[in-house]
C-alpha positions as CSV (number, residue, x, y, z in Angstrom):
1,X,-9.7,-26.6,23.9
2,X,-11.4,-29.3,25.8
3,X,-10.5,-33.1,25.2
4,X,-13.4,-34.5,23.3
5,X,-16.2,-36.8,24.8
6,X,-16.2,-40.4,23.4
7,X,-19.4,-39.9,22.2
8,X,-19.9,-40.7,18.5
9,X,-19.1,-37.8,16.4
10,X,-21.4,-37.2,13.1
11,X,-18.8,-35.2,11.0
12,X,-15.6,-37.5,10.6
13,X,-11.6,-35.6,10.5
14,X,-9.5,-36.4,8.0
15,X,-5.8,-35.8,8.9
16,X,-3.0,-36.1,6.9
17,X,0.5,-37.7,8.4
18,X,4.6,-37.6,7.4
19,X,7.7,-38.9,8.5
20,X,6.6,-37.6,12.1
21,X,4.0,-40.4,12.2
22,X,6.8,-42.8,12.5
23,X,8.0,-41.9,15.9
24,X,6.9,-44.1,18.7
25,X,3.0,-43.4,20.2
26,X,2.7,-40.3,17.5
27,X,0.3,-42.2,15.4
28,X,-1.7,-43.6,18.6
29,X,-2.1,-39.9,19.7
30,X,-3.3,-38.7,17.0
31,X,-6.5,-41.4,16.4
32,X,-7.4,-41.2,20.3
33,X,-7.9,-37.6,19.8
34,X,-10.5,-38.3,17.0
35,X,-9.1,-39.2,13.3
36,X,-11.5,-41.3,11.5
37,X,-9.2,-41.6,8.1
38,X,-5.4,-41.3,7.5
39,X,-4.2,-38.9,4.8
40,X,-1.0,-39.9,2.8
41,X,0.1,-37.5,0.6
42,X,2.0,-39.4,-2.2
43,X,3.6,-36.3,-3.7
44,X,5.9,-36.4,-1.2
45,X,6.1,-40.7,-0.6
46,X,9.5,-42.0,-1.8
47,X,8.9,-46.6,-3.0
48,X,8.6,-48.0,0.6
49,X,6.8,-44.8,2.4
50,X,3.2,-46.0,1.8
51,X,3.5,-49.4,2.8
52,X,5.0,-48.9,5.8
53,X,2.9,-46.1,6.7
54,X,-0.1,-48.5,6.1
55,X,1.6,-50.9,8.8
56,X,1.8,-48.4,11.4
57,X,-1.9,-46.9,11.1
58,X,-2.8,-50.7,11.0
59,X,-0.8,-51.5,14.2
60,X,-2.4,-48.2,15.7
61,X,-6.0,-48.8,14.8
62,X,-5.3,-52.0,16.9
63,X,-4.6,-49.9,20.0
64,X,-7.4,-47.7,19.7
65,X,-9.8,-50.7,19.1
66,X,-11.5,-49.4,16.3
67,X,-11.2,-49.4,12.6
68,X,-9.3,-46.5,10.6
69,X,-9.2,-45.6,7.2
70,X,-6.7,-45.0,5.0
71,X,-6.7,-41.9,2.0
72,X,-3.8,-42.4,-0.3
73,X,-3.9,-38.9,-2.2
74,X,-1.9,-39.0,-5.5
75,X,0.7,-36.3,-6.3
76,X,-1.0,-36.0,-9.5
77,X,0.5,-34.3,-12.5
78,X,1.2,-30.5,-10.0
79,X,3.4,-28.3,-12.1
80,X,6.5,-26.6,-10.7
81,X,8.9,-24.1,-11.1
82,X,12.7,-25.8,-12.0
83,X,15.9,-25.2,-11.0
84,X,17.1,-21.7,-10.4
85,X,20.6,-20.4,-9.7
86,X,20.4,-19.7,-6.0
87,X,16.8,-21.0,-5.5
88,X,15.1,-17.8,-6.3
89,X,15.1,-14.9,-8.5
90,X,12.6,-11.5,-7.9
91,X,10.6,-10.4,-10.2
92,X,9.3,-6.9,-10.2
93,X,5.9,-5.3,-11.6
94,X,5.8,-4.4,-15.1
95,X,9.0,-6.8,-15.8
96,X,9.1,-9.2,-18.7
97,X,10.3,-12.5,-18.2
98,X,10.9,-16.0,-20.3
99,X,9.9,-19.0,-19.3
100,X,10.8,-22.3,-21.0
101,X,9.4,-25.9,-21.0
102,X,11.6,-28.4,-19.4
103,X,14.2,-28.5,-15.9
104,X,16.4,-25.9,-17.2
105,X,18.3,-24.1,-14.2
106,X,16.7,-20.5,-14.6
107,X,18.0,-17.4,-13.8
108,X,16.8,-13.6,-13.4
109,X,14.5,-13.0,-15.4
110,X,14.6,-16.7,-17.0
111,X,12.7,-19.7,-15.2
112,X,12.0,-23.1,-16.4
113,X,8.9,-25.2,-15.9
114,X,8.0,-28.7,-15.7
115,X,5.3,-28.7,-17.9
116,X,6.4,-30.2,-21.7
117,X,3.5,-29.1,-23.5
118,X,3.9,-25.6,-22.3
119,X,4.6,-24.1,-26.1
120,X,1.7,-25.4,-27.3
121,X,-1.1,-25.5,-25.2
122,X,-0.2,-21.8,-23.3
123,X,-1.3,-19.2,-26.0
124,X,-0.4,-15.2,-25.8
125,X,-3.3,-13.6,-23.8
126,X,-3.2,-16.6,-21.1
127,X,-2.4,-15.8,-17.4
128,X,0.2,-18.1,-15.2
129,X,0.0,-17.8,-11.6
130,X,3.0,-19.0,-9.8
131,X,3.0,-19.4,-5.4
132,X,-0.8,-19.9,-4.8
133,X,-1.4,-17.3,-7.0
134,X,1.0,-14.6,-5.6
135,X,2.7,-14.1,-8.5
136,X,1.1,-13.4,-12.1
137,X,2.1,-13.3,-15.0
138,X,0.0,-13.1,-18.9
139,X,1.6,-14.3,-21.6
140,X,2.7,-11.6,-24.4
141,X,4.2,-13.9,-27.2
142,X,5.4,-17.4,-28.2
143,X,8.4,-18.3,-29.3
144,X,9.9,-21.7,-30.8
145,X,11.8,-22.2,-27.4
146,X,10.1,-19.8,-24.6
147,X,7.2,-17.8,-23.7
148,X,7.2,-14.2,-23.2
149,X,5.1,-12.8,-19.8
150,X,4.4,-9.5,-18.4
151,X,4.5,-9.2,-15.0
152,X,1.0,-8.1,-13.6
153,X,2.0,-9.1,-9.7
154,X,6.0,-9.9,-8.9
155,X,7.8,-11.1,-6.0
156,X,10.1,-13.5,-5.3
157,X,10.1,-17.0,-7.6
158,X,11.6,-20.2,-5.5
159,X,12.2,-23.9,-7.1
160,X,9.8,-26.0,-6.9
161,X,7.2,-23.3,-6.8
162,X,3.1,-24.4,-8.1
163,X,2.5,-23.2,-11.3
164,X,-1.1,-23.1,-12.2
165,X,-2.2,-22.2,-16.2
166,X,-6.1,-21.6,-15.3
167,X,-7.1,-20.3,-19.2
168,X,-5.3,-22.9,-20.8
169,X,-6.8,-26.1,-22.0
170,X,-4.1,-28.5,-20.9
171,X,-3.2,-32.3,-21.9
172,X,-1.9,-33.4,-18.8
173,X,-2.5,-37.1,-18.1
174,X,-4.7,-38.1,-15.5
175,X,-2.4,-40.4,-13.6
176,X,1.2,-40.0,-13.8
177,X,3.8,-42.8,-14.1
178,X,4.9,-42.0,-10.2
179,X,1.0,-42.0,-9.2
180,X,0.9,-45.9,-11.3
181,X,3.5,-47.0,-8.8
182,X,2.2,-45.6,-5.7
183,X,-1.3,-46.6,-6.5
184,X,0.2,-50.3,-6.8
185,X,1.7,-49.8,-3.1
186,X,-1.0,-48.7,-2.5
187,X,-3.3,-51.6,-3.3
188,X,-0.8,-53.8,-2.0
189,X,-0.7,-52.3,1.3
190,X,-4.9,-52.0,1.8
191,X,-5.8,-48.6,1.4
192,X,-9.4,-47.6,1.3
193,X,-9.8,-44.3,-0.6
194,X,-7.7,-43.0,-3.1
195,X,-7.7,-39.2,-4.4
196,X,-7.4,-38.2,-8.0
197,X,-5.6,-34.7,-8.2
198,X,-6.3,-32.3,-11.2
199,X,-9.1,-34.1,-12.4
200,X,-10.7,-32.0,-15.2
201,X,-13.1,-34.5,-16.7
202,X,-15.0,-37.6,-16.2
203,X,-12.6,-39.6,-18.3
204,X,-9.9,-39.0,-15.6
205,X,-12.0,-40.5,-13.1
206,X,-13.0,-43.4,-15.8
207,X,-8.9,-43.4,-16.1
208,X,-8.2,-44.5,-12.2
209,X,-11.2,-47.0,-12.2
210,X,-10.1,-49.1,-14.4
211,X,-6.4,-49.2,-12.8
212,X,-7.7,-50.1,-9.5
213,X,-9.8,-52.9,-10.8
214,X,-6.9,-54.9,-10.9
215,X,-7.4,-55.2,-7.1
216,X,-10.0,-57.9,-5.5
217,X,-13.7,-56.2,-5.1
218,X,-13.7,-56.0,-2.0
219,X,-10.0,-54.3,-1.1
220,X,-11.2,-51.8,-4.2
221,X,-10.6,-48.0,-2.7
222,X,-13.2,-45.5,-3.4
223,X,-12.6,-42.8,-5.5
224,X,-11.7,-39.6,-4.2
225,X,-12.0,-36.6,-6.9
226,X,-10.6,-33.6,-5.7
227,X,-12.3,-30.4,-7.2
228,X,-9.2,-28.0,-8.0
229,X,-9.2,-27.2,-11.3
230,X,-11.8,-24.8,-13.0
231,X,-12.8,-27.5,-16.0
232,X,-13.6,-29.4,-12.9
233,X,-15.6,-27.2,-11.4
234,X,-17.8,-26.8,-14.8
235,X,-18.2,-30.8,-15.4
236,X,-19.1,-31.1,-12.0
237,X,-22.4,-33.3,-11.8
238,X,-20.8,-35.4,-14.1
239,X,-17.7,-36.2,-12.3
240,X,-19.7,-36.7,-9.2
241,X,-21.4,-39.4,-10.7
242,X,-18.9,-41.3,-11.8
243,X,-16.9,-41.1,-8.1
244,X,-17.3,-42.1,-4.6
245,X,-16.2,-38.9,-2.6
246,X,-15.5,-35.2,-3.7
247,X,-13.0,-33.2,-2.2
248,X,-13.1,-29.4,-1.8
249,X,-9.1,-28.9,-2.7
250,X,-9.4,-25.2,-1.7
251,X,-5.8,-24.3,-2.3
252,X,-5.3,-24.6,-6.3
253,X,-9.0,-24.3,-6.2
254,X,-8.6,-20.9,-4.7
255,X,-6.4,-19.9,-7.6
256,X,-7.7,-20.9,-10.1
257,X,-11.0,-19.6,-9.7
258,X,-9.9,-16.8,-7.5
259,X,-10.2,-17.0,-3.6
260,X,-13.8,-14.5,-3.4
261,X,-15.5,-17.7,-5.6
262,X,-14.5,-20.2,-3.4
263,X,-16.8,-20.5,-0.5
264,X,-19.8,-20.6,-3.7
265,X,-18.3,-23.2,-5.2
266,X,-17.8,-25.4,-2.0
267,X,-21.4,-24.5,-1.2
268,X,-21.9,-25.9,-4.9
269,X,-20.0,-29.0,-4.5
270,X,-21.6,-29.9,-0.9
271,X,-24.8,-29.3,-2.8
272,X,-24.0,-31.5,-5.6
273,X,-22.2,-34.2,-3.3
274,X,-26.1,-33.9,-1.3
275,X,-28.1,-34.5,-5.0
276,X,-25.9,-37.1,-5.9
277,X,-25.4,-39.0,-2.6
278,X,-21.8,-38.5,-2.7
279,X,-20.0,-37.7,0.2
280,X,-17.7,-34.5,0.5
281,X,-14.4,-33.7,1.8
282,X,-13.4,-29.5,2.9
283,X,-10.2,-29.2,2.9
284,X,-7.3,-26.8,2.7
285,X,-6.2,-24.4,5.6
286,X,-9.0,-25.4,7.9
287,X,-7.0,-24.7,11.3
288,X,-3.5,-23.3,8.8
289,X,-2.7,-21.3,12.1
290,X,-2.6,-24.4,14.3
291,X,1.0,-25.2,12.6
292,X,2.3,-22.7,14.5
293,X,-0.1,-21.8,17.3
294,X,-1.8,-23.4,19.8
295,X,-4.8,-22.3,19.2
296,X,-6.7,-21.4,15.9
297,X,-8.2,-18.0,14.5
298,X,-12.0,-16.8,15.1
299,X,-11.9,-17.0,11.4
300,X,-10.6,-20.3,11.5
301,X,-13.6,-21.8,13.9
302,X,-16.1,-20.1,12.1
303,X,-14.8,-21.9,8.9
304,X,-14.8,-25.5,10.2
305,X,-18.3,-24.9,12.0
306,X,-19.4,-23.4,8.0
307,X,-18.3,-26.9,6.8
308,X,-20.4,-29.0,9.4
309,X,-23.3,-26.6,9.3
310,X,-23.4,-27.0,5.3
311,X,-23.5,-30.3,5.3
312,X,-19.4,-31.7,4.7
313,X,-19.5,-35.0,5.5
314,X,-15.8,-34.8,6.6
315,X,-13.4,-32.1,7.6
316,X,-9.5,-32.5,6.9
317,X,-6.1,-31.2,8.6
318,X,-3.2,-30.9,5.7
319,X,0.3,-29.6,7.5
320,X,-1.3,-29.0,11.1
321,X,-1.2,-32.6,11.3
322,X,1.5,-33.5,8.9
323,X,4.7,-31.0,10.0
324,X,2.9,-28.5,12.6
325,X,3.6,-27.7,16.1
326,X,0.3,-28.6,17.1
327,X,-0.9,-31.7,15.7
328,X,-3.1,-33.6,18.5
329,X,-4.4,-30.1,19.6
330,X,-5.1,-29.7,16.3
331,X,-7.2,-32.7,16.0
332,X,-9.0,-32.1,19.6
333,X,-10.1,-28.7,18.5
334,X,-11.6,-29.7,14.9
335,X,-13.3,-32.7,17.0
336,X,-15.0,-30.0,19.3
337,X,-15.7,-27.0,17.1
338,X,-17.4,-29.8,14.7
339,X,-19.4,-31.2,18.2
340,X,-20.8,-27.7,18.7
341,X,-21.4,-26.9,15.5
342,X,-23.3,-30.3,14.8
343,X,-25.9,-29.9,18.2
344,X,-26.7,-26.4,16.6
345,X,-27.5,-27.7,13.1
346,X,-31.3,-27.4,12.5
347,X,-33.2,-29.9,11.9
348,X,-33.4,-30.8,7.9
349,X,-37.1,-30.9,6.5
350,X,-38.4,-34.3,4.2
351,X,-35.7,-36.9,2.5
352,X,-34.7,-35.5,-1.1
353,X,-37.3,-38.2,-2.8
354,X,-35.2,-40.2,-4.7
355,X,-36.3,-42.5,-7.6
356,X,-35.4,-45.8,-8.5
357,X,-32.3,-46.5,-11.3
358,X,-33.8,-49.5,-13.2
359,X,-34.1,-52.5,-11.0
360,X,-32.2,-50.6,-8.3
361,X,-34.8,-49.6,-5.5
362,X,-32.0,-48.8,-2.7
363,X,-32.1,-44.9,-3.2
364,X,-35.9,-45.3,-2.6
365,X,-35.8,-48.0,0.5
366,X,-33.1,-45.4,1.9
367,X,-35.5,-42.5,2.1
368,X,-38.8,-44.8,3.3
369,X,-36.3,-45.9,6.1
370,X,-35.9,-41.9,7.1
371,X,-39.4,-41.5,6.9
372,X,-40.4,-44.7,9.1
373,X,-37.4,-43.9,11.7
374,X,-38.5,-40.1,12.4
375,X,-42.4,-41.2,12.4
376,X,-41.2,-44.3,14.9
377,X,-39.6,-42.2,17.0
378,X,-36.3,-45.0,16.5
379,X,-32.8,-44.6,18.4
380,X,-31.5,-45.9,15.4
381,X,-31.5,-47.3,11.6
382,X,-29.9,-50.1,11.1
383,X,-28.0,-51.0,7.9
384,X,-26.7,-54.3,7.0
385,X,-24.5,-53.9,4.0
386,X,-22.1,-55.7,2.1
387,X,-20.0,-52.9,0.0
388,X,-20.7,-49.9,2.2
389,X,-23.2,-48.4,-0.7
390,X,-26.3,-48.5,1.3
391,X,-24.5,-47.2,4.3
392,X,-23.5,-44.0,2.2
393,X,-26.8,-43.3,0.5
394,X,-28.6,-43.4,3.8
395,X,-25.5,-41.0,4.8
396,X,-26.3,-38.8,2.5
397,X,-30.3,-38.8,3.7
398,X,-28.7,-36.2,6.4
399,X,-31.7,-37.4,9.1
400,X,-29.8,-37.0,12.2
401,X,-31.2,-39.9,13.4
402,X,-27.4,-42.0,14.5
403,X,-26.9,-45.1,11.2
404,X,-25.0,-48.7,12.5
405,X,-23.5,-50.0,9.6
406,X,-23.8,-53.9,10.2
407,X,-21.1,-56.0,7.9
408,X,-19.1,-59.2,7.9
409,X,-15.7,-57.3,6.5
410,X,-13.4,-55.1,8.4
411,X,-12.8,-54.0,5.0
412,X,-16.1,-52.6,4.4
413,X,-15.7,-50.8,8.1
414,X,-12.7,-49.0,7.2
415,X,-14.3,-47.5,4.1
416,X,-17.1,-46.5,6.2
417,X,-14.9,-44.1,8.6
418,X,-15.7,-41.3,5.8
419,X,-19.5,-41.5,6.1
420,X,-21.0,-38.7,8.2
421,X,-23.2,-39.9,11.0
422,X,-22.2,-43.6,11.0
423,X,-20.7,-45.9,13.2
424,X,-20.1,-49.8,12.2
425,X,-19.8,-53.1,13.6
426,X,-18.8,-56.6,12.6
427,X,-20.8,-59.7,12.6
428,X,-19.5,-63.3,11.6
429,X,-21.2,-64.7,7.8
430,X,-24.0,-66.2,7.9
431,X,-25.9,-68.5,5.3
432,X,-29.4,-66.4,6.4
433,X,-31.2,-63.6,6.9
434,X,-32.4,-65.5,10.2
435,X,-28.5,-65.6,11.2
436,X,-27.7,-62.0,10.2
437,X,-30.4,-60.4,12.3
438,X,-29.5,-62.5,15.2
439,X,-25.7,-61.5,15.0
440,X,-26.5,-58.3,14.6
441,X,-28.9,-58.3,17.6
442,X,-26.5,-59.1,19.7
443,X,-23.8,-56.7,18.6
444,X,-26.7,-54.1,19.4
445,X,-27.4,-55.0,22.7
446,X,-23.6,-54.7,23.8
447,X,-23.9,-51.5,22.6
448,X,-26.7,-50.1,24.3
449,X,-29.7,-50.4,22.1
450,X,-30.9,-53.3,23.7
451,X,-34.6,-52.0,24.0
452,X,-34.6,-49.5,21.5
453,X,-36.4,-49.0,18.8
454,X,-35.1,-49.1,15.2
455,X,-35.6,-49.4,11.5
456,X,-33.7,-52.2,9.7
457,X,-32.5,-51.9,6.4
458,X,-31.8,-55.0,4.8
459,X,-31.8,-57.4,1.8
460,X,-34.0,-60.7,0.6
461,X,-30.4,-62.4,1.4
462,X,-28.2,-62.2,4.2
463,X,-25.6,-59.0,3.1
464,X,-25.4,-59.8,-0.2
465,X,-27.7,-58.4,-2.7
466,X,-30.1,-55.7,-3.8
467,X,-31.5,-53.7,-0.4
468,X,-35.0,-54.1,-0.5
469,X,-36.4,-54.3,2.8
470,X,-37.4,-52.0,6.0
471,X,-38.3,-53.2,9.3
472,X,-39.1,-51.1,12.2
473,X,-38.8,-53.1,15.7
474,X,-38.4,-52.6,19.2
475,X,-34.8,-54.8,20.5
476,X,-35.9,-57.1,23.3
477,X,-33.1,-57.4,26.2
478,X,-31.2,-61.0,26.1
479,X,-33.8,-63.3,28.0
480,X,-31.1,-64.8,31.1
C-alpha cells in the first residue's frame, strides 16, 4: 500500500516489538511509518529486557522528532499446559483424559497444568478450552489428585499451550510476582501505560493502582484494562471507571465468550469506553495475515476500518510487528486503511451532555468547548493541560474538529500518543496564565495556525488546576 502522508492521523497504532527491535534502524522504521505507542509484552521479557527496550524507543523517538509512548503489557497470571513427553500428545473425540494441578511432565492421555487451585475451583460439569479454544474438554469428575474430562473437540495438545476455564470462578491474583518485578522496571525505565491482563473485577484494577503509586505523579502510567475474561465483560462499567484505557483483548476474549459474541461485545466496550470518556484499544489479529504476507485479507481491512468507523481510539499490531515478515508494511497499511476509513466517518450529531462530579466542571467545560468550536467555525481547540485528563475527555467528545494538547512535560506528551484526534506540543513553565497563552501562541503559529480561529480550554491558573475556562479567538500573525 501507499506510504502514509505526514498529515496528522486521528486514530493512533499501537504496535507491539521483540528482540527484532534491537537490530540497528528497526525501531526507527517502524515509528516513521506511523507508531504512536510501543507495545512490550512482559510475558515474554526476561530482568533487563524492558529497560533496555525503553532506551532504544527513547533514542528512536529522538530521531523521529516526536514523542512516543510506551505500553508495558503484563504477562498476567495466563495458564498453560506443562511439560509433556515429546512436546505433544493427541487427543481424539470422545476420549477421556486426566489433567493435574502442577508442572508435572504429562503424557497420552495425562497433561498437567499450571494452575494450583485447579481441584478446587474447576467443578464436574465445567468446560476447559485448551489452544484458543481448539481443543475442549468438560469436566466429568474430581478426584483428590486429578480431574477427569471428556473430550468434546481433540487434536493435538503442545507445552506451554493457553488454558482458559471460562465457567469457573477462579482465584487467581491480579498481579503476579513476575508482573511486581517488571512493573518495577517498568517504572524505573519511564513507561507511560501499563496493561492489566485477566482482570475480572474492579479490585484488580484497585490492585495495580496502588503498586504504581509508588512512582512520582507525574511518571504514573495509566491504566490499561484489557477485557478478556467473561467476569470482565459483566462488571464492565465498573472497571471502566476505575481505569484510564480499555483494551479489546480479542484473543482469550474470543474464547471465552465464543468468537460469534465478539464483535458485540467490542461494539459494547467502545460504547462504554464513549459514556465513560475512556479511551479504547482493538486489538488481536487485526492484519494476523501480514506475518506472513505482504499484504492483508479483504476481511482484514474491513476489520481495521470497523474499528475506526466505531469509534477505537487506537488500533494495535501483536506478532505482525513483533516476529512477522512484514512489520513496517504492516504499520503503513493500518496507517492508510485507518486514513480512509476516518475521511468516510460521518459526522457525529451533539456532545454526549455530560454533568458535573461535585466541584469538578471539566466534563461540562469539555462539551461547551465542542459546542463553541463547531458554531465558531475554529481550525482548532486548544487544550492546556497539566496531567493529560482534559486532553482525554475532550478526546472522547469525538468532534472531529483536530485537539493541540498544550503542556510543560514531555511526560504528559507521551501519555497523550493514545488519545484519538490529538497532537501535543511543549511550552516552558510559566508563573501565569498571561505567560502560558503567550508560549502557547507561539508554538501555534510555527505550526500553521497563526490566523486561525480556535477555542481555548484552560484553567484560572497557568496548567495547574481545575479547567474552568473557554475562549474562542482568532490567532493574530507575529507583528515583525
Amino acid at each position: 500500500m501507499a506510504k502514509p502522508t505526514r498529515e496528522p492521523r486521528a486514530t493512533k497504532i499501537v504496535a507491539t516489538i521483540g528482540p527484532r527491535a534491537e537490530r540497528e534502524g528497526e525501531l526507527v522504521r517502524l515509528l516513521a511509518a506511523g507508531v504512536d505507542v510501543v507495545r512490550l509484552n512482559g510475558a515474554h521479557c526476561a530482568p533487563g529486557d524492558i529497560a533496555r527496550r525503553v532506551a532504544l524507543v527513547r533514542a528512536a523517538e529522538i530521531v523521529v522528532g516526536r514523542p512516543v509512548g510506551i505500553l508495558l503489557d503484563l504477562g498476567g497470571p495466563k495458564i498453560r499446559v506443562g511439560p509433556i513427553e515429546g512436546d505433544t500428545t493427541v487427543w481424539k473425540d470422545g476420549d477421556l483424559v486426566e489433567i493435574v494441578p502442577g508442572q508435572r511432565r504429562g503424557a497420552g492421555k495425562q497433561i498437567s497444568v499450571t494452575y494450583p487451585a485447579l481441584l478446587s475451583e474447576v467443578e464436574p460439569g465445567a468446560e476447559i478450552r485448551i489452544a484458543d479454544g481448539l481443543i475442549r474438554l468438560r469436566v466429568e469428575s474430581r478426584g483428590s489428585g486429578a480431574l477427569k474430562a471428556r473430550v468434546l473437540s481433540g487434536g493435538t495438545v503442545r507445552k506451554g499451550a493457553g488454558v482458559n476455564l471460562p465457567s469457573s470462578v477462579l482465584s487467581a491474583p491480579a498481579v503476579t510476582a513476575k508482573d511486581r518485578r517488571d512493573l518495577r522496571e517498568g517504572l524505573e525505565a519511564g513507561i507511560q501505560f501499563v496493561g492489566l491482563s485477566f482482570v475480572r473485577t474492579v479490585e484488580h484494577v484497585k490492585t495495580l493502582r496502588r503498586l504504581i503509586a509508588q512512582a512520582p505523579p507525574q511518571r504514573r502510567p495509566w491504566i490499561v484494562s484489557k477485557i478478556e475474561r467473561i467476569e470482565a465483560v459483566r462488571a464492565l462499567r465498573e472497571i471502566a471507571a476505575a481505569s484510564d484505557v480499555l483494551m479489546v483483548a480479542r484473543g482469550d476474549l474470543g474464547v471465552e465468550i465464543g468468537l460469534a459474541a465478539v464483535p458485540g461485545a467490542q461494539r459494547a466496550i467502545l460504547r462504554v469506553g464513549h459514556e465513560k470518556s475512556v479511551p479504547v484499544i482493538v486489538a488481536t489479529q487485526m492484519l494476523e495475515s501480514m506475518v506472513e504476507h505482504p499484504v492483508p485479507t479483504r476481511a482484514e481491512v474491513s476489520d481495521v476500518a470497523g474499528a475506526v468507523n466505531d469509534g477505537a481510539d487506537a488500533v494495535m499490531l501483536s506478532g505482525e510487528t513483533a516476529v512477522g515478515a512484514y512489520p513496517v508494511a504492516a504499520v503503513c497499511t493500518m496507517d492508510e486503511i485507518a486514513r480512509v476509513a476516518e475521511a468516510q466517518r460521518p459526522m457525529p450529531g451533539e456532545p454526549p451532555h455530560r454533568i458535573s462530579d461535585g466541584e469538578d466542571h471539566t466534563p461540562v467545560v469539555c462539551d461547551m468547548a465542542v459546542v463553541a468550536a463547531r458554531r465558531a467555525g475554529a481550525q482548532a481547540m486548544v487544550v492546556y493541560t497539566a496531567s493529560g485528563r482534559t486532553a482525554r475527555l475532550l478526546s472522547k467528545e469525538d468532534s472531529r474538529i483536530p485537539i493541540v494538547a498544550i503542556t510543560n512535560s514531555e511526560e504528559v506528551r507521551r501519555r497523550l500518543t493514545l488519545l484519538r484526534n490529538v497532537v501535543s506540543y511543549c511550552i516552558p513553565a510559566s508563573s501565569s496564565v498571561e505567560g502560558m497563552i503567550a508560549n502557547g501562541d507561539a508554538v501555534l503559529r510555527a505550526h500553521g495556525l497563526a490566523q486561525a480561529t480556535v477555542v481555548e480550554v484552560s484553567g484560572a491558573a497557568a496548567l495547574e488546576g481545575a479547567t474552568n475556562t473557554v475562549r474562542i479567538r482568532t490567532l493574530k500573525p507575529t507583528r515583525k
